[in-house]
C-alpha positions in Angstrom: -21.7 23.7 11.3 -18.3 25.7 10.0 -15.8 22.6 10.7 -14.3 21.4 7.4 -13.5 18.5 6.5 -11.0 16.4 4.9 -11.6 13.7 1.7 -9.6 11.8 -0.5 -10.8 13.2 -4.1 -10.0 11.0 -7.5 -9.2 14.0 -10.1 -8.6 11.8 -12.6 -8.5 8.5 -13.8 -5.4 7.3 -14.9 -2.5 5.1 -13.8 0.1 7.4 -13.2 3.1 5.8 -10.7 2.8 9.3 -8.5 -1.1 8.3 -7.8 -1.1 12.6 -7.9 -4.6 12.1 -9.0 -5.5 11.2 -5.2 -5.4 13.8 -3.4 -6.4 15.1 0.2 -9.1 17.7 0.4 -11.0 19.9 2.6 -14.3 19.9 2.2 -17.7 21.7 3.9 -19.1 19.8 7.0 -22.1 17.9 5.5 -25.8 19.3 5.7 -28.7 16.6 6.1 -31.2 17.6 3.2 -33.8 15.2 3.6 -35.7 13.3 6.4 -34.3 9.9 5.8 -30.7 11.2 5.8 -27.8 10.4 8.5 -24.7 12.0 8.9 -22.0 9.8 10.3 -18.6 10.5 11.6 -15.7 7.7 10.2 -13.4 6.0 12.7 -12.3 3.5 9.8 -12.5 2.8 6.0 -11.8 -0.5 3.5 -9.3 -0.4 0.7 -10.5 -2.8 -2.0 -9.3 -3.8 -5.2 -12.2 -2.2 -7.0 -11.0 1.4 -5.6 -7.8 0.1 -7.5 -9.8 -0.2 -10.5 -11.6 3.1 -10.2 -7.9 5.4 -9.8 -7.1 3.3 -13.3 -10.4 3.7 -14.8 -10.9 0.4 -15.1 -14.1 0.3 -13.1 -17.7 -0.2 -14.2 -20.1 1.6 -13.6 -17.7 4.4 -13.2 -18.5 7.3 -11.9 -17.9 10.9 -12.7 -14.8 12.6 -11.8 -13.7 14.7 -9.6 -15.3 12.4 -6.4 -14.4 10.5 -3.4 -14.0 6.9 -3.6 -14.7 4.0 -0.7 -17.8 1.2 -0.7 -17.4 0.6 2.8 -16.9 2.4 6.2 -18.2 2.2 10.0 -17.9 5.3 12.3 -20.7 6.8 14.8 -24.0 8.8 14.1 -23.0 12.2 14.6 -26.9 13.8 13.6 -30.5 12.3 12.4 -33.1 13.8 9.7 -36.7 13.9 11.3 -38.0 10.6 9.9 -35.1 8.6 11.3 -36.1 6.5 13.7 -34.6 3.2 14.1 -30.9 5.4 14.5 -29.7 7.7 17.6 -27.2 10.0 18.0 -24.1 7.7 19.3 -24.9 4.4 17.5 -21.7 2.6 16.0 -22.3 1.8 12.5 -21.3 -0.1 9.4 -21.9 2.4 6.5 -21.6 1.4 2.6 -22.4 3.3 -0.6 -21.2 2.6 -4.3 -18.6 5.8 -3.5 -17.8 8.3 -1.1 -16.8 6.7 1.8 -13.0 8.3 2.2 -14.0 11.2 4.5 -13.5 11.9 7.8 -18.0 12.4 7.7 -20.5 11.6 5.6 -24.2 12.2 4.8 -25.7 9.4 3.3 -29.3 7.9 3.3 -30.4 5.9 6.6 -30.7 2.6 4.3 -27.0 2.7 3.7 -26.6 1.9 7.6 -26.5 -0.8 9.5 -25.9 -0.7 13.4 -22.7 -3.0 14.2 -22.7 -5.8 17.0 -21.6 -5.3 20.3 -17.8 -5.9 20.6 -17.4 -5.3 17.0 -14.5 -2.6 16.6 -14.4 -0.3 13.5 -12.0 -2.1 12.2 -14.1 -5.1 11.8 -16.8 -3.8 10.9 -14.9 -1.7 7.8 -13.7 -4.5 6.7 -17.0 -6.7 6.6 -19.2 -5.3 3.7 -17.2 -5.9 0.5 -15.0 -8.8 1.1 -17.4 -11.3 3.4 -20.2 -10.1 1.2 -18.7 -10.8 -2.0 -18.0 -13.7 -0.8 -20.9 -14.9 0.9 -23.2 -14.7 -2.0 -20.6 -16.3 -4.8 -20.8 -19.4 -2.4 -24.5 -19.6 -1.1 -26.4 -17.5 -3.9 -24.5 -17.8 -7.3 -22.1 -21.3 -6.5 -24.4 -23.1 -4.5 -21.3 -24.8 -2.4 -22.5 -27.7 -0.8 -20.9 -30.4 1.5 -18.4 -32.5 -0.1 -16.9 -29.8 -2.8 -13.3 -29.3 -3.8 -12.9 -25.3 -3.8 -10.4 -23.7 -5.6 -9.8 -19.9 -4.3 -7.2 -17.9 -5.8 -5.9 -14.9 -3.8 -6.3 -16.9 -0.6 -4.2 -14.4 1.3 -6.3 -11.4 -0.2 -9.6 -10.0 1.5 -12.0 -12.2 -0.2 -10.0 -15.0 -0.7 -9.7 -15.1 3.5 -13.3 -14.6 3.5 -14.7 -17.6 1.5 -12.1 -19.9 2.8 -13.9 -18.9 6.3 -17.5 -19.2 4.5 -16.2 -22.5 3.0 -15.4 -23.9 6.7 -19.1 -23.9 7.6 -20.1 -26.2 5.0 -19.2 -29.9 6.2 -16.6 -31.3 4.7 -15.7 -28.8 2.1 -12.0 -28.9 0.8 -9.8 -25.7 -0.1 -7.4 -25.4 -2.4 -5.7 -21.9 -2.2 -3.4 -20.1 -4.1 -0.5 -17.7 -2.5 2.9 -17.2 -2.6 5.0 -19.3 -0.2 5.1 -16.4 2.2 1.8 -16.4 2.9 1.0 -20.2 3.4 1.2 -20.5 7.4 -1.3 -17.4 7.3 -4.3 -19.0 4.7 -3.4 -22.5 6.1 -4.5 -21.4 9.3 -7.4 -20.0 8.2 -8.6 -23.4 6.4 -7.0 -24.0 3.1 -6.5 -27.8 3.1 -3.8 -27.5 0.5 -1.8 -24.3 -0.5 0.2 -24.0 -3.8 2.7 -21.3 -5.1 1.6 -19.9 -8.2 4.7 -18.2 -8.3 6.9 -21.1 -8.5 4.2 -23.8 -9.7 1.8 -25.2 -12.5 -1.3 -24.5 -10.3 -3.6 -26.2 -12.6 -1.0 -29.5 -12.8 -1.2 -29.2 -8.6 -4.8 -29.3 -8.7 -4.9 -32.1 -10.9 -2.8 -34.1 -9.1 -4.9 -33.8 -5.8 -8.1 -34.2 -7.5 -7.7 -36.0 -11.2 -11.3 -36.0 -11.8 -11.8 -32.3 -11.6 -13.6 -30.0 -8.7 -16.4 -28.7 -8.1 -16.1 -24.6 -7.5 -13.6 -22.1 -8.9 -13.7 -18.6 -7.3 -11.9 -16.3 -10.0 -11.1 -12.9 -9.7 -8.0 -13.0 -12.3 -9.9 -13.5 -15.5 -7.8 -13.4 -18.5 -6.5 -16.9 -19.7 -7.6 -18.1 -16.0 -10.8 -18.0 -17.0 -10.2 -21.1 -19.7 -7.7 -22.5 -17.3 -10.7 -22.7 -14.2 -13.4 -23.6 -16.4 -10.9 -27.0 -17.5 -10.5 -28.3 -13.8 -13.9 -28.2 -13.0 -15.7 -31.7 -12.8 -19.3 -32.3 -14.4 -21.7 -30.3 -12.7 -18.7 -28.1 -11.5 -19.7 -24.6 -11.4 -17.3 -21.5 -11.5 -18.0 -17.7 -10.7 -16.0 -14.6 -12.5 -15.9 -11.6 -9.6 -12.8 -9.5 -10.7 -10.1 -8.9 -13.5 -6.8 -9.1 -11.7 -5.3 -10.0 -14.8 -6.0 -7.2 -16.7 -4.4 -3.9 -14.3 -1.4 -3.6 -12.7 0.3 -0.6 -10.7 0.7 1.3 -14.1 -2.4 1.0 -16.4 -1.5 -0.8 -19.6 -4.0 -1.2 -22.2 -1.9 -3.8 -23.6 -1.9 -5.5 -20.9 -5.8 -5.1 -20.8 -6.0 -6.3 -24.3 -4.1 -9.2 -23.8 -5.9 -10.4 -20.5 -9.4 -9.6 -22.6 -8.3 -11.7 -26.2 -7.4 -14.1 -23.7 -10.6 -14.6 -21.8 -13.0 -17.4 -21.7 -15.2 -17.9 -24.6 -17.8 -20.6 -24.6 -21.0 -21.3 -26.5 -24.5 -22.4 -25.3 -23.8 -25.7 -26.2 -20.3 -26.0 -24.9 -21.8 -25.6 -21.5 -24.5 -28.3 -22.4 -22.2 -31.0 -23.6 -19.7 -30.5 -20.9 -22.8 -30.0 -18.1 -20.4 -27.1 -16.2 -21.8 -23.7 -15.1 -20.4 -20.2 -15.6 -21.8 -17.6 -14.1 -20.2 -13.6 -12.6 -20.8 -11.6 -9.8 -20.2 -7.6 -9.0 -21.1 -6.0 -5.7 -21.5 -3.0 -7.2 -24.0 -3.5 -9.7 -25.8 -5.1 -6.9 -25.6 -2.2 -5.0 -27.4 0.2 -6.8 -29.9 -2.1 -7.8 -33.3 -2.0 -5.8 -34.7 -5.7 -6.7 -31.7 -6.4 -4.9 -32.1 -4.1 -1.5 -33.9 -7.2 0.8 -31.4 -10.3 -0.7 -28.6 -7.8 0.6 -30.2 -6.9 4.2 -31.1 -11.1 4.4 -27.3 -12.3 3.4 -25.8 -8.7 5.7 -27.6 -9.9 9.0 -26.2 -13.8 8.3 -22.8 -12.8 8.4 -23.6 -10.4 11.0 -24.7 -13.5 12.9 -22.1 -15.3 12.1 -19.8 -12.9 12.9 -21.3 -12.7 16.5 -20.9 -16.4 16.9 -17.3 -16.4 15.9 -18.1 -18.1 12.8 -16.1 -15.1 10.7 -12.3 -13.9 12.1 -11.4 -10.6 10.4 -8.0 -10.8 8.9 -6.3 -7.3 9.2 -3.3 -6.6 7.4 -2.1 -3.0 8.0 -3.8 0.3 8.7 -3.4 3.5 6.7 -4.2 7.2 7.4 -5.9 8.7 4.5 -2.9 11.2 3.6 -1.3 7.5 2.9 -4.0 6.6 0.7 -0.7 5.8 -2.0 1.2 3.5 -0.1 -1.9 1.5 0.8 -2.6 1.1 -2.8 0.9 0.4 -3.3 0.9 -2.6 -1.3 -2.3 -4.0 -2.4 -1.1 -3.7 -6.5 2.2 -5.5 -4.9 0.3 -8.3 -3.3 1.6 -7.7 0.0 -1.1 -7.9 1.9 -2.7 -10.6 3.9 -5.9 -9.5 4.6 -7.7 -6.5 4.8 -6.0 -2.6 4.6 -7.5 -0.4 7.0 -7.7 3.3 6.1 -8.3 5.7 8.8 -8.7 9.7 8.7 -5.8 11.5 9.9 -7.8 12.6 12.8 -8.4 9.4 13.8 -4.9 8.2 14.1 -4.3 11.8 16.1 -6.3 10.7 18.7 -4.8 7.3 19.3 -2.3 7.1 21.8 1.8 8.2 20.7 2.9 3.9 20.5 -0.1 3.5 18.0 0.3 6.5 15.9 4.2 5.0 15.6 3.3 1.8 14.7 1.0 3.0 11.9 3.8 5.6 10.8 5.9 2.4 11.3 4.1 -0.1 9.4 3.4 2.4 6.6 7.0 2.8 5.1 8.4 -0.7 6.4 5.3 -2.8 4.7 6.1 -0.6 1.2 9.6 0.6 1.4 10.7 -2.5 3.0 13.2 -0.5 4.7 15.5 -1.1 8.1 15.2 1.1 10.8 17.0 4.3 10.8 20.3 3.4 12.5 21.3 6.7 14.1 20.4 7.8 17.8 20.7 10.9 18.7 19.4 11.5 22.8 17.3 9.3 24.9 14.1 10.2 23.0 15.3 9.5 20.0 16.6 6.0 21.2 13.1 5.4 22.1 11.4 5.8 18.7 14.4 4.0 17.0 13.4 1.1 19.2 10.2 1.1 18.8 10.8 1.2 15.4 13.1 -1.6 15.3 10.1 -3.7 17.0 7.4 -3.5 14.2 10.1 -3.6 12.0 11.1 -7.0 13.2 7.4 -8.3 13.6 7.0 -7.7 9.5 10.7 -8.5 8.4 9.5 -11.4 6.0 10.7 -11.5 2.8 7.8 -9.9 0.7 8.2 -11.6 -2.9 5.8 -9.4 -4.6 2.5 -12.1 -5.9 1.8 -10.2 -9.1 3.6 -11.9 -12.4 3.2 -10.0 -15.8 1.9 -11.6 -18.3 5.3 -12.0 -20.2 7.8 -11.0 -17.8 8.7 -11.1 -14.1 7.5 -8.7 -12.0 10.3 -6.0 -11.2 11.0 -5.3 -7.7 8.6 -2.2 -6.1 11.7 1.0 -5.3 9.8 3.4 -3.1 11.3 7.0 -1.9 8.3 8.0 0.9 8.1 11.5 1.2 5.3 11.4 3.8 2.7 13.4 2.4 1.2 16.0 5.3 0.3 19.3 3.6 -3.7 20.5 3.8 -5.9 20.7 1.1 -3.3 19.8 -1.8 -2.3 16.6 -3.4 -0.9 13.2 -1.9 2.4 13.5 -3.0 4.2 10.4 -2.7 7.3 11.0 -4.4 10.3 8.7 -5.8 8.4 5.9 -6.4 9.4 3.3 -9.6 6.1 2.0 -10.7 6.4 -1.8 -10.9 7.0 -3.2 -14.4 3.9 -2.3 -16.7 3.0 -6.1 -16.9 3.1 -6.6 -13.2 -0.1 -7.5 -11.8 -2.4 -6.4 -9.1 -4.2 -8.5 -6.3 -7.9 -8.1 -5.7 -11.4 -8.4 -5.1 -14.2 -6.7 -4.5 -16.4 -5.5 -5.1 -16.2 -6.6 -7.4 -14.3 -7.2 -4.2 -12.8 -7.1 -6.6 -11.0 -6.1 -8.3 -8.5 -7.0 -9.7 -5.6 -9.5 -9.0 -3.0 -12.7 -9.3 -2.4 -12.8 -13.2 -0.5 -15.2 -14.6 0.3 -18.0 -12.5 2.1 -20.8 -14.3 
C-alpha cells in the first residue's frame, strides 16, 4: 500500500521548553513481515507520565532515538499475517507495546493485542493498559491490599491515582486517603477517596497522622525523592509501601539538579531496618514487565480481570481532555502542570477530521483553554463567526476553574505556566509550539505509569 503515514518521532532526548524534539512525521504505510504479525489502524492513544520521562531522558530502559513513543493504543485490525487466527479484519482492539504507539497504524505482533468488550469506546480502551494495570498489580500482586487497610494514594486526580482508588473500592472496607490540590477534591472524592488533603497548602504526613495515629497500612508512591522516607514513616507494622515513579525528580525543563537532589534524598534502608521495624518495601515498573517473557501469562491473567471488571462497571474511566497528535506539546504541557484529572487522550489528526465540526471545536477548544488558560476571543465578525465564538465560550465555561498548577519545586514555588499556542499544522516537520515559558526549573511534574509512571507531585509539605 502507497498511503503514508503520520507519527510523532522523539529526535532527541532532552528537556527543552519548545518540546522541538517531538515532531510530526510521515512515515511508509506498514508491511506485515511475519505470520504472527497484525497491522492495526489507531482511533485513540494514552499520554502517560513515562512518555514524559522518555522526551527528558529520564526513562529506563530507554530506547534508541530517533523513534515513536506510546505504551498504549486501541484502534481496528486493518490486515492479518497467515498464522493469525484468533483476529479478523474489523475487530476493535486494545494494542500495547513498550514504544511506538503514536501513529495513525501500526504493525505489531498478534500478542500485543487484545480484542476490547463490547460497548467499550477507544477512548476507554486507550486509557486502560498503563494506568488500571499499574495499578492493579501494585494492589493485588506486589501490596497485597486486603480488607480493613488505610491507603494512602498520592496523585489521586492523576491516571493511576483514579485507578487504584477504583481498585481500592472493591476491597471491603478499605479506606483512601488521597492527595490533590483543592481543585480537584469534588472529582477524587467522588471517585472514593474517604479523605482528601491539599498538599499544596498542608503537612500531608501531619494530616495522615491525625486520622490514623497508629500508622497505615499501604503507601502508593510515585514521587520518590524525600517522599520515599516520608511514606515509609506513616506506615504501621506490617505496613507495606510500593515505589512506581519519580515525580520528584523531572519537571517541565530537565534539571539534573533537581534529579540530584530528589535521588540524595531518597529512601535508604538496611536489611535490618526492615526487620526491626517489620514494614515492607518493595517497586514496581510496567515496563520492565513488559518486555519480560516470565511475565507474558501474569499480564494476560490480571488484563482479562480488569477487562471483567470493566464489563461489570466495576472500573469508570476518568477522561480528562483529548489531543490530536500535532498537539502532542500542549498535552504534555498539561500533564508536567498537573492539570489534569484523569486520563489525556491523544488522537491522530485524521481521526479528529472525521469527527463531526462541534467535536473537532471542542478539541481545538479544550486544547488552548486547558493550557493557555485563555478567555474566548471577544470579537465577532458575521453570523458564522458568532457561532464559533459561542461555542467557544461554552467549553470555555465548562473548564473555567481556577487551575493552581499541583507541581511545587523542591525549594521554590512553582511559577505560573505563560503559553503563546501557535497551533502547529505543517506536514512532515516539527511540532512547533512556540512562545511558551517553561515552568520554573524546580517545578514538578505529575505521573504514573508505567511506570505509569512516571513521574509526579514533588514536594508536598
Amino acid at each position: 500500500m502507497s498511503e503514508k503515514i503520520k507519527a510523532i518521532v522523539l529526535t532527541s532526548t532532552s528537556g527543552s521548553s519548545d518540546f522541538s524534539n517531538l515532531q510530526l512525521k510521515e512515515e511508509n504505510y506498514p508491511k506485515i513481515e511475519s505470520d504472527d504479525q497484525v497491522i492495526v489502524r489507531v482511533k485513540a492513544s494514552g499520554l502517560n507520565f513515562a512518555e514524559l520521562m522518555q522526551r527528558q531522558g529520564f526513562y529506563k530502559p530507554a530506547s534508541k532515538t530517533p523513534y515513536t513513543p506510546g505504551f498504549e493504543a486501541a484502534g481496528v485490525v486493518e490486515e492479518i499475517g497467515t498464522g493469525v487466527t484468533d483476529f479478523q479484519v474489523n475487530d476493535r482492539v486494545i494494542i500495547y507495546n513498550g514504544s511506538g504507539m503514536w501513529k495513525e497504524v501500526i504493525c505489531l505482533s498478534r500478542s500485543n493485542l487484545i480484542k476490547m468488550p463490547d460497548g467499550m469506546s477507544f477512548e476507554d480502551g486507550a486509557a486502560l493498559m498503563v494506568n488500571y494495570l499499574t495499578a492493579y498489580q501494585i494492589l493485588f500482586r506486589m501490596v497485597n491490599i486486603r480488607q480493613g487497610d488505610k491507603v494512602l494514594i498520592h496523585m489521586a486526580a492523576g491516571g493511576v491515582g483514579f485507578a487504584a482508588t477504583q481498585l481500592c473500592k472493591t476491597v471491603k472496607d478499605v479506606t483512601v486517603i488521597g492527595t490533590a490540590s483543592a481543585a480537584k477534591h469534588e472529582a477524587i472524592t467522588q471517585n472514593g477517596v474517604a479523605h482528601c488533603i491539599d498538599y499544596t497548602k498542608e503537612d500531608y504526613v501531619q494530616e495522615v497522622k491525625k486520622l490514623f495515629p497508629l500508622g497505615i497500612d499501604v503507601v502508593l508512591d510515585p514521587l520518590n525523592g524525600e517522599n520515599a522516607i516520608k511514606g515509609y514513616e506513616l506506615l504501621k507494622p506490617f505496613g507495606r509501601i510500593c515505589h512506581y515513579g519519580a515525580a520528584s525528580i523531572t519537571s517541565e525543563s530537565r534539571s539534573f539538579v533537581n534529579a540530584f537532589k530528589a535521588w540524595w534524598k531518597c529512601l535508604s534502608v538496611t536489611s535490618l531496618d526492615i526487620i526491626n521495624q517489620n514494614k515492607s518495601v518493595c517497586g514496581y515498573h510496567l515496563g520492565f514487565l513488559m518486555n519480560n517473557p516470565s511475565c507474558v501469562d501474569q499480564m494476560s491473567t490480571d488484563i482479562s480481570n480488569l477487562l471483567e471488571m470493566y464489563s461489570k462497571g466495576l472500573i469508570n474511566i476518568q477522561h480528562d481532555s483529548t489531543f490530536a497528535y500535532s498537539k502532542i506539546a500542549e498535552a504534555m504541557k498539561r500533564m508536567h502542570s498537573r492539570q489534569n484529572v484523569g486520563k489525556i487522550i491523544l488522537k491522530p489528526d485524521s481521526e479528529i477530521e472525521k469527527e463531526s465540526p462541534r467535536n473537532v471545536e471542542e478539541v481545538k477548544v479544550a486544547t488552548e483553554d486547558k493550557v493557555e488558560q485563555t478567555q474566548p476571543e471577544q470579537s465577532q465578525q458575521g453570523g458564522e463567526q458568532k457561532a464559533e465564538e459561542v461555542a467557544r465560550s461554552e467549553i470555555a465555561e465548562a473548564h473555567r476553574e481556577p487551575v493552581q498548577s499541583e507541581s511545587e519545586q523542591i525549594e521554590h514555588e512553582t511559577s505560573k505556566l505563560n503559553v503563546n499556542d501557535d497551533q502547529a499544522k505543517s506536514e512532515n516537520v516539527s511540532i512547533e509550539q512556540t512562545g511558551e515559558k517553561s515552568l520554573a526549573e524546580e517545578a514538578q511534574a505529575d505521573a504514573n505509569g508505567l511506570t505509569e509512571s512516571q513521574l509526579s507531585e514533588n514536594k508536598q509539605n
